[in-house]
ChimeraX commands (.cxc) that place a marker at each C-alpha (Angstrom):
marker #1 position 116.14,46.97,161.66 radius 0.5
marker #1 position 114.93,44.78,158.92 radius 0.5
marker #1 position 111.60,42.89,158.56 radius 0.5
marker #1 position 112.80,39.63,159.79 radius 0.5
marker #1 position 113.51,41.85,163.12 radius 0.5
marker #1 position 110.72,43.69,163.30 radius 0.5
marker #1 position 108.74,39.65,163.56 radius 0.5
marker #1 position 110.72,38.55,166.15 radius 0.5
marker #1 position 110.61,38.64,169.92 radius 0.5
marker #1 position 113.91,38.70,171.96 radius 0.5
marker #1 position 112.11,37.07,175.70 radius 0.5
marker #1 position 114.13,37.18,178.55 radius 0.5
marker #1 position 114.19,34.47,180.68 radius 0.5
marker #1 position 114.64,33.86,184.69 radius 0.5
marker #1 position 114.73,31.86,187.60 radius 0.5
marker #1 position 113.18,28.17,187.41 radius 0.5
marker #1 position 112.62,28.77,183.75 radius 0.5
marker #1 position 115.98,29.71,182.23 radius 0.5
marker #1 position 116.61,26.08,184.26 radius 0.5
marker #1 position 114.30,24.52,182.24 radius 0.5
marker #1 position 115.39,25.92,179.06 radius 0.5
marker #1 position 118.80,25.92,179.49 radius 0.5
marker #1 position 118.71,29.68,178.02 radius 0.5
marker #1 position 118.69,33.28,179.13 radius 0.5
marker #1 position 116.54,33.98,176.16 radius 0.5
marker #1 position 113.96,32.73,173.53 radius 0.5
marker #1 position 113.86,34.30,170.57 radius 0.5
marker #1 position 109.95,34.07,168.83 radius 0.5
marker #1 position 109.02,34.39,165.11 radius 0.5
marker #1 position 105.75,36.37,164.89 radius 0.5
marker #1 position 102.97,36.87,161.85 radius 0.5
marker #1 position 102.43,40.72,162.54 radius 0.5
marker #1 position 104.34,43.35,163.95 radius 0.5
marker #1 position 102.56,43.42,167.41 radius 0.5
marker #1 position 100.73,40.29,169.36 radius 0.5
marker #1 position 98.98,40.55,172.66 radius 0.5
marker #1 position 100.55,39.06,175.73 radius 0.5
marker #1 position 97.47,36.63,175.99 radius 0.5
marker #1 position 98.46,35.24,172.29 radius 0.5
marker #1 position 102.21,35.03,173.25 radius 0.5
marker #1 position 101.12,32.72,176.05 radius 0.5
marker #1 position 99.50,30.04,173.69 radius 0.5
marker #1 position 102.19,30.30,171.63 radius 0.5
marker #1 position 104.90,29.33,174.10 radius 0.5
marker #1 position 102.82,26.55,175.64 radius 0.5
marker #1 position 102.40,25.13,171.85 radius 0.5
marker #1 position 106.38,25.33,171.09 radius 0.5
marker #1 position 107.56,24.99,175.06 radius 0.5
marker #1 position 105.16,23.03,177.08 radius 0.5
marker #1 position 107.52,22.37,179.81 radius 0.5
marker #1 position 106.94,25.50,180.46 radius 0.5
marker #1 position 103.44,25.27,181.66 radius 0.5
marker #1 position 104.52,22.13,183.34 radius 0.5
marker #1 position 103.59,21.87,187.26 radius 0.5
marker #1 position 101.83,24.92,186.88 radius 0.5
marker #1 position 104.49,27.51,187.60 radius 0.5
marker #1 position 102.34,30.64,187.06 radius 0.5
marker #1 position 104.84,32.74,185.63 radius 0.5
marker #1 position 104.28,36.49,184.58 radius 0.5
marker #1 position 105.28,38.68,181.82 radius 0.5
marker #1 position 107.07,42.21,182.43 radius 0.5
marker #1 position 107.44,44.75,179.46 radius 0.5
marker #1 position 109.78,47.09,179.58 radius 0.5
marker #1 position 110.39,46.12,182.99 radius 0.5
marker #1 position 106.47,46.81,183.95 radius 0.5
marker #1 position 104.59,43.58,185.01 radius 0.5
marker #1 position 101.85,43.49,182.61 radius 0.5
marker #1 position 98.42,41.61,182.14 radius 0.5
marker #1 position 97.78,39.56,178.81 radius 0.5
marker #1 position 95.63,42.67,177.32 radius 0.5
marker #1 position 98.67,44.59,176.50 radius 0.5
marker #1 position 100.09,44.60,172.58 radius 0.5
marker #1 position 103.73,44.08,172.33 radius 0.5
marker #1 position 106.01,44.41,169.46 radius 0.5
marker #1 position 109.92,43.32,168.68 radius 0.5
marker #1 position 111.47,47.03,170.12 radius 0.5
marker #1 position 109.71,45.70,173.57 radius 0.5
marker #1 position 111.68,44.29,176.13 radius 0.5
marker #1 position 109.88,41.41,177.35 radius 0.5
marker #1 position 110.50,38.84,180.69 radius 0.5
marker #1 position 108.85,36.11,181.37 radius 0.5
marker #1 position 109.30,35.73,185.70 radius 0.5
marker #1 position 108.75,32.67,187.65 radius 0.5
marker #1 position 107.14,33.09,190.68 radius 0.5
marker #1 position 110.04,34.07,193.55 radius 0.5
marker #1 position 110.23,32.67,197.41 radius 0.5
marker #1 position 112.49,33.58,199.75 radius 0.5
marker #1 position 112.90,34.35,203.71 radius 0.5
marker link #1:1,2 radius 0.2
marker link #1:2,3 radius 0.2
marker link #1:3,4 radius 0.2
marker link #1:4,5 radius 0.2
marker link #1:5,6 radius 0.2
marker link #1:6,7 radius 0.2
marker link #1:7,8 radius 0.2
marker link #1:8,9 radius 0.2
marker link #1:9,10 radius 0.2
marker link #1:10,11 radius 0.2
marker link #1:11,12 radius 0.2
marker link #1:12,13 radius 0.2
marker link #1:13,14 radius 0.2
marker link #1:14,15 radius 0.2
marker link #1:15,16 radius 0.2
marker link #1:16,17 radius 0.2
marker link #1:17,18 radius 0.2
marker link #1:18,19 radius 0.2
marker link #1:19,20 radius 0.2
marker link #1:20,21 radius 0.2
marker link #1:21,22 radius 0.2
marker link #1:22,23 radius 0.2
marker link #1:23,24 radius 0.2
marker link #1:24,25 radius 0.2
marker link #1:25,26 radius 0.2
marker link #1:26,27 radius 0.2
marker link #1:27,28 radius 0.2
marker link #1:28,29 radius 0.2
marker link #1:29,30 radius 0.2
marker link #1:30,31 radius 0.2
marker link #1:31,32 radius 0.2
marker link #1:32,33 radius 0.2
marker link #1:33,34 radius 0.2
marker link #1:34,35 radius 0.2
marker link #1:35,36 radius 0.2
marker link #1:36,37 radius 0.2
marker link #1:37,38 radius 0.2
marker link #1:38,39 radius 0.2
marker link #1:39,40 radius 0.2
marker link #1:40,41 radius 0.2
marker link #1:41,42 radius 0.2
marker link #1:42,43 radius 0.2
marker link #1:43,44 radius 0.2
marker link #1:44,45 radius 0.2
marker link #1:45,46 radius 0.2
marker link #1:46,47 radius 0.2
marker link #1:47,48 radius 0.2
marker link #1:48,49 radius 0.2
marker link #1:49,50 radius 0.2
marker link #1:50,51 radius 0.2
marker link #1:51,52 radius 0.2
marker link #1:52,53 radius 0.2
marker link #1:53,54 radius 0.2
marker link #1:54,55 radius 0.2
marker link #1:55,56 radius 0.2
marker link #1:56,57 radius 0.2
marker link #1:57,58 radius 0.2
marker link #1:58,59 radius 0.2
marker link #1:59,60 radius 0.2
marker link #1:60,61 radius 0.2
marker link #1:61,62 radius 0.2
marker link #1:62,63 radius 0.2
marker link #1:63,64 radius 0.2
marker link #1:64,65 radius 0.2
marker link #1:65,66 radius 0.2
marker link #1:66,67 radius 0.2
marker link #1:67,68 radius 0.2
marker link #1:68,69 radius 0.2
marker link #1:69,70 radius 0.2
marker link #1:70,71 radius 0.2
marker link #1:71,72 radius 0.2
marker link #1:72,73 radius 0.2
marker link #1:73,74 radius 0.2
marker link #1:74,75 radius 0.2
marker link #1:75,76 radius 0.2
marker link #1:76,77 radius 0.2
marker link #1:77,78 radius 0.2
marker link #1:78,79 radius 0.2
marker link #1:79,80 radius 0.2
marker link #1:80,81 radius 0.2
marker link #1:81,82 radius 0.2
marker link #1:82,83 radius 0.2
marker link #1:83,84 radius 0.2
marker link #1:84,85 radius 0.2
marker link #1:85,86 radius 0.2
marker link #1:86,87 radius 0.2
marker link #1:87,88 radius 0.2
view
């Protein structure tokens, strides 16, 4: 892996939000070679606000484990972001 891939996040995307995006996946440049969940989150609402539009309160799984913001992440993570999900 080179450095250009070691500062870059492959995000999965689902439901409502791969809609929105009209993509399975968003790939983010990073500074460092880790960034907390909580930091991710400001940085998609900056470059996607749709998004954060009618306050879908989405989650983030890492390596298939829903996660809280707290957690570090880094490129050889594989990260969701999941829309809430209703059904009957």
């Amino acid at each position: 892996m080179n450095s250009y891939d070691d500062r870059t996040l492959k995000i999965k995307l689902f439901g409502i939000l791969r809609e929105k995006l009209k993509s399975n996946n968003l790939i983010i440049p990073i500074q460092d070679n880790s960034i907390s969940l909580k930091d991710l989150g400001k940085c998609l609402k900056e470059l996607y606000p749709s998004l954060y539009m009618n306050d879908i309160n989405f989650v983030f799984a890492v390596n298939k484990v829903i996660c809280n913001e707290n957690i570090n992440i880094t490129s050889s993570d594989e990260i969701a972001i999941i829309p809430p999900i209703s059904g009957g």
